[in-house]
C-alpha positions in Angstrom: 1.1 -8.6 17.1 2.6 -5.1 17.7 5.3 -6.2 15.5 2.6 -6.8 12.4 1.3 -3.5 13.1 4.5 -1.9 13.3 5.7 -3.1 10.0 2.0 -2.2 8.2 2.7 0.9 9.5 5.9 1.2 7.8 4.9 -0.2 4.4 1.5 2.5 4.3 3.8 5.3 5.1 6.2 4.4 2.3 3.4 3.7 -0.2 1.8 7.4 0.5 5.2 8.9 0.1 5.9 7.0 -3.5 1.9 7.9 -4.3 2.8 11.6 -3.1 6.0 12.4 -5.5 3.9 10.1 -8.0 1.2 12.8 -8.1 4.0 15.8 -7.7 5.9 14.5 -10.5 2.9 13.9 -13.1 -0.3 14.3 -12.6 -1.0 14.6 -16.0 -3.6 11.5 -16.8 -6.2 11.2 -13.8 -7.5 8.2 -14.9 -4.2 6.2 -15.1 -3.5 8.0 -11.8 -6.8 6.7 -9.8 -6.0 3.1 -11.6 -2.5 3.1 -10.4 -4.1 3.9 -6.9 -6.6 1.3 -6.8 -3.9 -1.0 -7.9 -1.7 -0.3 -4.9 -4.5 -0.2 -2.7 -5.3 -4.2 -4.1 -1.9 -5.0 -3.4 -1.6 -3.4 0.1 -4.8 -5.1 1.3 -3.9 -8.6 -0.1 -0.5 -7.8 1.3 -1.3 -7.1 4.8 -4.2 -9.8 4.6 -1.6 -12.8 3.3 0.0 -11.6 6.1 -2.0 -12.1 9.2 -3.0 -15.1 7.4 0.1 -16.5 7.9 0.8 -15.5 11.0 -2.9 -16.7 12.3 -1.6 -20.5 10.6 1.3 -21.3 12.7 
């Protein structure tokens, strides 16, 4: 289960840093930005929840 968490943990950090030079690089639209977020978020959570899923199956 540490493992799981381990992993998450790994993914997140990646996904802030992409989200971070993201923002650095153009932040021109806000709106496309906070869609683009959301959209991430979405895929994270489905993600991680497909995931334990899984793991919770076997």
């Amino acid at each position: 289960m540490d493992c799981v968490f381990f992993w998450v943990g790994i993914f997140v950090l990646l996904v802030a840093l992409i989200i971070l030079a993201y923002v650095i690089c153009c932040v021109h639209s806000i709106d496309e930005f906070v869609r683009d977020i959301s959209t991430i978020v979405n895929k994270c959570i489905y993600f991680v929840e497909k995931h334990l899923f899984m793991k919770r199956k076997t």
